[in-house]
C-alpha positions in Angstrom: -1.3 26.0 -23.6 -2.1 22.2 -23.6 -5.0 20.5 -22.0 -4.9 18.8 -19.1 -6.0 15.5 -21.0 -3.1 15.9 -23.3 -0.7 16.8 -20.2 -2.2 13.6 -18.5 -1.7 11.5 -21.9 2.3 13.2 -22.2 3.1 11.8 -18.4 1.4 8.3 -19.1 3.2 7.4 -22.4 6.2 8.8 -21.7 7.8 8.0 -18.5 9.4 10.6 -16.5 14.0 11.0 -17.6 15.0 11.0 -13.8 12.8 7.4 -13.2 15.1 6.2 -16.4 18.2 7.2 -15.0 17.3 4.9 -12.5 15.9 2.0 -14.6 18.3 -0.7 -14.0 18.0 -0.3 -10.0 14.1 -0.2 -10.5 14.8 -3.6 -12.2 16.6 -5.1 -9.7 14.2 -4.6 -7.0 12.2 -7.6 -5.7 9.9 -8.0 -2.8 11.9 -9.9 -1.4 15.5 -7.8 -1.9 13.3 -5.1 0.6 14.1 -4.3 4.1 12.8 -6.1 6.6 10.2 -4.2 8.9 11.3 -5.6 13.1 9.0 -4.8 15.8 8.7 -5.9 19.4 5.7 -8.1 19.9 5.4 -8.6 23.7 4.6 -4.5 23.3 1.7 -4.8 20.6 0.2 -7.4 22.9 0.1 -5.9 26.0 -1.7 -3.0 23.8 -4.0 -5.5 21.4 -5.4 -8.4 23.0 -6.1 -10.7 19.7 -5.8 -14.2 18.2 -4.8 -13.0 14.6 -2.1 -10.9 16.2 -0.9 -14.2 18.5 -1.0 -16.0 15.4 1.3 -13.4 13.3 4.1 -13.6 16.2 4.0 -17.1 16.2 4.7 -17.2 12.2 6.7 -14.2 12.3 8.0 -13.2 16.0 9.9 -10.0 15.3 9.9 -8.9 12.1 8.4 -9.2 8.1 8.8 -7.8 4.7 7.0 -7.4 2.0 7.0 -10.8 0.1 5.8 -12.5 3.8 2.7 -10.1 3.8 1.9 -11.3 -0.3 2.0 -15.0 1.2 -0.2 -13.6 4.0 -2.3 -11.8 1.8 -2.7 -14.9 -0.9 -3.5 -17.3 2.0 -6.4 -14.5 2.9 -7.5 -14.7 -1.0 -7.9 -18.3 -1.0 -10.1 -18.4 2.3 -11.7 -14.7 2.5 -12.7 -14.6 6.2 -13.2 -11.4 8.8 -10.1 -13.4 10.4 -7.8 -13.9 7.0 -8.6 -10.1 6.4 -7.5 -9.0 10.1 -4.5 -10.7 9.9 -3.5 -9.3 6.2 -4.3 -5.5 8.7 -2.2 -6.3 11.4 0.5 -7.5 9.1 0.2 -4.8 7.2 0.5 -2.2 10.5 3.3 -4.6 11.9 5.4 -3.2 8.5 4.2 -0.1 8.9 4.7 0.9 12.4 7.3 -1.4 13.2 9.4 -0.2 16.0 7.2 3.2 16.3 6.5 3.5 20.2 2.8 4.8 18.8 2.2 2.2 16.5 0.1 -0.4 19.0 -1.9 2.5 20.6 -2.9 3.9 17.1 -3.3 0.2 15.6 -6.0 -0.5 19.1 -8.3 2.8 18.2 -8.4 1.5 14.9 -9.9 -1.8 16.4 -12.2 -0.1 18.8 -14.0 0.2 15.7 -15.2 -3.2 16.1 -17.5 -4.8 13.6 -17.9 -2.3 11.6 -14.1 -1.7 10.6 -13.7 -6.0 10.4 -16.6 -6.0 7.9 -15.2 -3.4 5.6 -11.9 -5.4 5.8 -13.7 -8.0 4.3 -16.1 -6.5 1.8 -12.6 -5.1 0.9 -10.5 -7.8 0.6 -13.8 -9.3 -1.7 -13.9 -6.5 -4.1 -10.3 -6.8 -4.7 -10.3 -10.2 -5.4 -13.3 -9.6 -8.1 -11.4 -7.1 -9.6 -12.5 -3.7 -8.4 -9.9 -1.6 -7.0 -12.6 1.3 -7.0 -14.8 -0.5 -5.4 -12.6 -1.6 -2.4 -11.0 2.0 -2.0 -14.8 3.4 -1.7 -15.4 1.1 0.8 -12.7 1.7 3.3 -12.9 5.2 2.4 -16.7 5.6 3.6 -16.2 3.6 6.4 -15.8 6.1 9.9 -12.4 4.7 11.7 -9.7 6.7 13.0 -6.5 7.1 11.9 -7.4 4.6 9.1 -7.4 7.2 5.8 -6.3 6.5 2.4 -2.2 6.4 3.4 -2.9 3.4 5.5 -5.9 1.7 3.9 -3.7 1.7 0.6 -1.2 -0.4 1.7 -4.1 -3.0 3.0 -5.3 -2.8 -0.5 -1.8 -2.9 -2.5 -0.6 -6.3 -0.4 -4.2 -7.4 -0.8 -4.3 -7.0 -4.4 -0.9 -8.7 -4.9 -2.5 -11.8 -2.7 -5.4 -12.1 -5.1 -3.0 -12.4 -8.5 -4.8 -8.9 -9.6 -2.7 -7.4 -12.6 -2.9 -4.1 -12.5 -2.7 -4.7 -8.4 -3.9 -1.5 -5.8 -0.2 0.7 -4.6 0.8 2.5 -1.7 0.0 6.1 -2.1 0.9 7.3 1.3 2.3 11.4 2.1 5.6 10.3 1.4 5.2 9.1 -2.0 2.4 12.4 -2.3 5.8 14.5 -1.9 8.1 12.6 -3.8 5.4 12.2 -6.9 5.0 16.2 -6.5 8.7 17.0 -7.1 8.5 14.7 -9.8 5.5 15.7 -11.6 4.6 19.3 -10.0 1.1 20.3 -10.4 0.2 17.0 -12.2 0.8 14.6 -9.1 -2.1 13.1 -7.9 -3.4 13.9 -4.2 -4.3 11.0 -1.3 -7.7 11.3 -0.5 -10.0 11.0 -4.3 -10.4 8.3 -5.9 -10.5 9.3 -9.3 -6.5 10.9 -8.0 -6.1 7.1 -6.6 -7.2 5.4 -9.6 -4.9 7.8 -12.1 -2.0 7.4 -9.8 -2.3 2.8 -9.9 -2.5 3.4 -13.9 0.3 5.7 -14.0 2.9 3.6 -12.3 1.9 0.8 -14.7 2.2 2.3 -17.4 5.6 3.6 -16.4 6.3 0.2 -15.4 6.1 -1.6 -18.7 8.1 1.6 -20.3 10.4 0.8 -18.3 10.6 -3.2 -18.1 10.2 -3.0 -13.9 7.7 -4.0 -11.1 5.0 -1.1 -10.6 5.7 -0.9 -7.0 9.2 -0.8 -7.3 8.6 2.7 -8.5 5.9 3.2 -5.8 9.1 1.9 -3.4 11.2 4.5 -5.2 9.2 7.0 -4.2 8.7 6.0 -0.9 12.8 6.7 -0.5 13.4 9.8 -2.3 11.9 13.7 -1.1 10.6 15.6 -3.2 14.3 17.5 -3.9 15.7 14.2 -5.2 13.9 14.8 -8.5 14.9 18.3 -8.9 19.2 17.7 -8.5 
């Protein structure tokens, strides 16, 4: 029976046959080719009272997309401030939620959190743009806000790390890529919530990605589309 170092070492060199029998769509996707995430902002405010979120609407009023939250998310990197990293957040849930009735509520507990949530924002956003992925992902992780856990502070961390020029730049490892990497890799997937599963997972999609002459997180988008049955047809 192999190890599971030589298992781990098979997946990373050799990326998976159904992720090349969709190689030329993973190379035509672009941040900017992505769907557009709308929203109604006269909802999030009555919910959130906050000048970062006033000044999102007025640069976008109702809606976003990826390459507009790397802009945000560069802008942040240049001038790394508790008020550049809040807005990079609440750009980041405006994608996420969107149009999600729950999405302002949830997004407000996160920001009853106060201080201590804006400071790990920032200590984040800093350890990113030195270069420590691990770093950043331990912070967030250890710091106690609800409904703030690894699916959401990820994609903080992926659009940061994209803002700060970082190569081998954070990805979204949410449940619905958890699934789709499972039906693709089985027992090897990696899980959301350890960072050593966090850290394997970034590297993987790399590695596939220069196999396979593509963005990393056009896989990561990939995934983020397909269930887990997709890989398995």
């Amino acid at each position: 029976m192999p190890s599971a170092d030589s298992t781990t070492a098979d997946i990373r060199y050799h990326a998976p046959l159904p992720l090349k029998r969709v190689q030329e769509w993973l190379q035509s996707v672009t941040l900017n080719s992505q769907p557009i995430q709308r929203y109604d902002a006269p909802r999030w405010l009555a919910e959130i009272d906050s000048e970062e979120l006033r000044a999102l609407f007025h640069q976008f009023p109702d809606s976003i997309n990826r390459l507009q939250l790397v802009g945000l998310a560069r802008t942040a990197s240049e001038n790394p401030t508790i008020s550049a990293a809040l807005q990079v957040f609440l750009g980041t849930m405006l994608w996420t939620f969107n149009t999600a009735a729950y999405g302002p509520s949830r997004v407000r507990r996160i920001l009853d959190s106060g201080q201590t949530f804006t400071a790990a924002l920032l200590d984040a956003l800093w350890a990113v743009k030195q270069g420590s992925i691990a770093r950043a992902y331990t912070i967030l992780h250890q710091t106690p806000v609800p409904y703030f856990g690894p699916a959401f502070f990820t994609k903080f961390l992926y659009f940061t790390g994209l803002g700060c020029g970082t190569d081998h730049y954070p990805l979204i490892l949410d449940s619905r890529v958890v699934q789709s990497l499972t039906g693709l890799l089985g027992q090897n997937a990696p899980i959301m919530n350890e960072l050593d599963d966090y850290q394997r997972y970034v590297r993987l999609l790399h590695e596939w990605a220069e196999l396979l002459d593509c963005r990393a997180d056009s896989i990561e988008y990939l995934l983020s589309l397909t269930p887990p049955e997709f890989w398995t047809l």
